[in-house]
N, C-alpha and C positions, 0 to 999 in steps of 0.2 A: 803428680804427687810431689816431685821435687820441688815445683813453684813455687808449692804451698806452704813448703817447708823452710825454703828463703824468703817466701813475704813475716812470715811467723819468727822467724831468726831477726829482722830487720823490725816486727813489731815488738818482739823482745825491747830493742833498745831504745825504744822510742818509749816505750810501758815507763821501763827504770829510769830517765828523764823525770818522768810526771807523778808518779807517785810516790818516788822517794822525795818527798818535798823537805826542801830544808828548811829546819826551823826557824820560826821567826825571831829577831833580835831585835831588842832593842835599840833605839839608836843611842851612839855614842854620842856624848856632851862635848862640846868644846869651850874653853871660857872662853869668854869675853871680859875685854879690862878695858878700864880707862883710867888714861890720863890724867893727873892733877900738878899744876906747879905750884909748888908753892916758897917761901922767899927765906933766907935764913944766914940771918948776919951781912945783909945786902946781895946774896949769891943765889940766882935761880935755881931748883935744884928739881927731879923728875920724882914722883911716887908714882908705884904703880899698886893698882887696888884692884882686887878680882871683885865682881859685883854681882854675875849673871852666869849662866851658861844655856849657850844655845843650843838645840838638837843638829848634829851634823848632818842630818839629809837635809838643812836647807841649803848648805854647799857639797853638791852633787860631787862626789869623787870618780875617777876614773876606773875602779873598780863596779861600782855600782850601775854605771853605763855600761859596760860589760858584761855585767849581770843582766840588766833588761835585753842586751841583743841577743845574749844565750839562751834566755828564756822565750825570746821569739822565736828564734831559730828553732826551741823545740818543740813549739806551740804548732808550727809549722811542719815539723816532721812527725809530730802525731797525727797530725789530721791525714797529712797523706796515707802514714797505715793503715788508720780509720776506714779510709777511701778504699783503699787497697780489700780490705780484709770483706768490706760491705759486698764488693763485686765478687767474691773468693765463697762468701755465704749464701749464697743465690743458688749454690749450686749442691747437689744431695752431698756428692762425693768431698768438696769443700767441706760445707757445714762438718763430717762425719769427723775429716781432718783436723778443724778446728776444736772440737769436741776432745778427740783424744791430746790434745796440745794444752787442754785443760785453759781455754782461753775465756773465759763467762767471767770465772772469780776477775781475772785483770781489770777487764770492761765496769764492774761494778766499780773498783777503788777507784778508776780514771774518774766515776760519774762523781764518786763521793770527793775528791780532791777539785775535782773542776764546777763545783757546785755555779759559780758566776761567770759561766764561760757556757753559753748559751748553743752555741754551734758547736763547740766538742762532743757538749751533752746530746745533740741534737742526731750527731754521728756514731756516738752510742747508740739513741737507743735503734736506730738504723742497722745499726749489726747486730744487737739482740736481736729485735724482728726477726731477721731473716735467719739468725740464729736456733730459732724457736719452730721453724717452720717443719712439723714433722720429725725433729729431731729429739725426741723425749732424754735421752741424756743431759742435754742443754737444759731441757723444761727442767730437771728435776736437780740440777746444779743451781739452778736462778732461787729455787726456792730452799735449798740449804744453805744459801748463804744472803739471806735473807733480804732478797731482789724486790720482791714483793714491796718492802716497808720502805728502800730505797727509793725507789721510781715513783711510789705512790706520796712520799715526802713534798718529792720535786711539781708534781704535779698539783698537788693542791695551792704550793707555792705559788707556781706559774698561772693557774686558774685567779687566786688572789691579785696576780695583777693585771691580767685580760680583765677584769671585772672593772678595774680603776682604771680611766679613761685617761689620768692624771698619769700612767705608769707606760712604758713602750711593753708591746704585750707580744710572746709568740706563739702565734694556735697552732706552727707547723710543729714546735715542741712538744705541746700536747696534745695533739693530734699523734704523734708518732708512740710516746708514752702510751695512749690507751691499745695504738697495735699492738704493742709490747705485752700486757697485760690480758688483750683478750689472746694471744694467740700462747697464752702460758695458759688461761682458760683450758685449750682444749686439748691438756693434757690429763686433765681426770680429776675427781672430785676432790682430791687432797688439792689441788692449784687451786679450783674456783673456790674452796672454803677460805683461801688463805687471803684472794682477792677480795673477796665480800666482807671478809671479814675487817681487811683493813681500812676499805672507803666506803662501808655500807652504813649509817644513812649518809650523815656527815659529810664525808670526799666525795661521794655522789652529785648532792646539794649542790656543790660549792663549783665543782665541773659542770653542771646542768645551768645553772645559773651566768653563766659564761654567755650564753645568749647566742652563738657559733654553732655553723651547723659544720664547719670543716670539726669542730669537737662535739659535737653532737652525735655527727656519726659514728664516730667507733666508742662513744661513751654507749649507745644503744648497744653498739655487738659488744659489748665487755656485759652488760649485762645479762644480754638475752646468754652471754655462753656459759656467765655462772647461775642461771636461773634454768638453762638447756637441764632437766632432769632433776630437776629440784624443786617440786611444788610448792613447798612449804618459803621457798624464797620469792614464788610469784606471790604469793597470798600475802607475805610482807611491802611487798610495793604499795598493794593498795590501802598498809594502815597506815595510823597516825603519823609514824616514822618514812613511811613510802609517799604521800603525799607531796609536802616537797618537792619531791625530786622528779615525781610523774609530773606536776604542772611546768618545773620549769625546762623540760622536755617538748612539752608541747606548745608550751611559749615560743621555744624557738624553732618547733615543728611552721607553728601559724606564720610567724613573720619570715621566716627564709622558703614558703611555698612549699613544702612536702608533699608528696601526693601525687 
């Protein structure tokens, strides 16, 4: 219990790094001038004439390099807690600890501030998962502070550029994403309304259309565990609105061999 108490103390500091982001500024102007000679009573003489100013991040200062190694530095020391906490959630007694440590709310800010930081997010949602695993406290902290509409954001995101061949694409992300989601499923009808509710037909679509069976598969168990006890949501697959999303299911059932 102690351990878990110094991984948690040490992910404390790592948290307050990343999401207390400091605000953005503008850059500072610097002018630029030039020169003119010009002649007066036979005697060279200097004018100087402000004309421009240029943005000073194009001459990199010494602080600002300083700023970038700080910020790697702690880019670097989050991921290790990340790591840290993923192995610490595996386990009943873990999870339970991390739960009263009130650590879910953190994990969502890190996702919402690191929105283009694909591998933090990735480590996220790796400790929700196992987060979620049996542990209904966590389930039911994800959806008060409204986890759901987070991760379901990122994902249709992340789906939009798996789809454009033109874009680098990650299915281990959203492959990880829909564990997240189905395993907040099987905490009870209030979770799967809130899941359906927010990618049902639409985020569906757009995840089924991805053409991936590493997302194909837990796109099916997100399903199947908000439709687990719920007729009235199998009966909507197969209308107008369910359509969709059952073929391009089976689209990529037929070409990656199912079966």
């Amino acid at each position: 219990m102690r351990t878990v108490t110094n991984k948690f103390r040490f992910w404390e500091s790592s948290v307050s790094a990343h999401v207390l982001v400091n605000p953005i500024r503008r850059p500072r102007l610097r002018p630029k001038t030039f020169v003119k000679l010009t002649t007066k009573k036979g005697k060279k003489t200097r004018k100087t004439k402000k004309t421009e100013t240029l943005p000073a991040a194009a001459h990199p200062s010494g602080s600002s390099i300083s700023r970038r190694k700080r910020i790697s530095r702690n880019n670097s020391s989050l991921e290790n807690s990340l790591e840290s906490l993923i192995e610490t959630a595996k386990s009943h007694v873990g999870r339970s600890e991390l739960a009263s440590k009130n650590v879910l709310p953190a994990v969502l800010e890190i996702v919402k501030h690191q929105y283009h930081h694909n591998h933090v997010i990735s480590l996220c949602f790796k400790l929700l998962r196992n987060l979620f695993a049996g542990e209904l406290s966590n389930q039911n902290s994800f959806l008060e502070h409204n986890g759901v509409a987070v991760v379901s954001d990122i994902l249709r995101s992340e789906a939009a550029d798996c789809s454009n061949s033109s874009l680098g694409s990650d299915h281990g992300l959203v492959r990880w994403g829909l564990q997240v989601l189905a395993n907040v499923c099987l905490a009870g009808r209030d979770h799967q309304r809130a899941v359906w509710g927010e990618l049902f037909p639409e985020g569906f679509v757009v995840l089924a259309r991805v053409g991936n069976k590493e997302i194909c598969d837990p796109l099916c168990m997100v399903i199947f565990a908000c439709c687990d006890g719920n007729p009235e949501w199998f009966r909507m697959l197969s209308s107008d609105g369910g359509w969709p999303l059952m073929v391009g299911i089976l689209k990529t059932a037929s070409s990656a061999g199912f079966g």
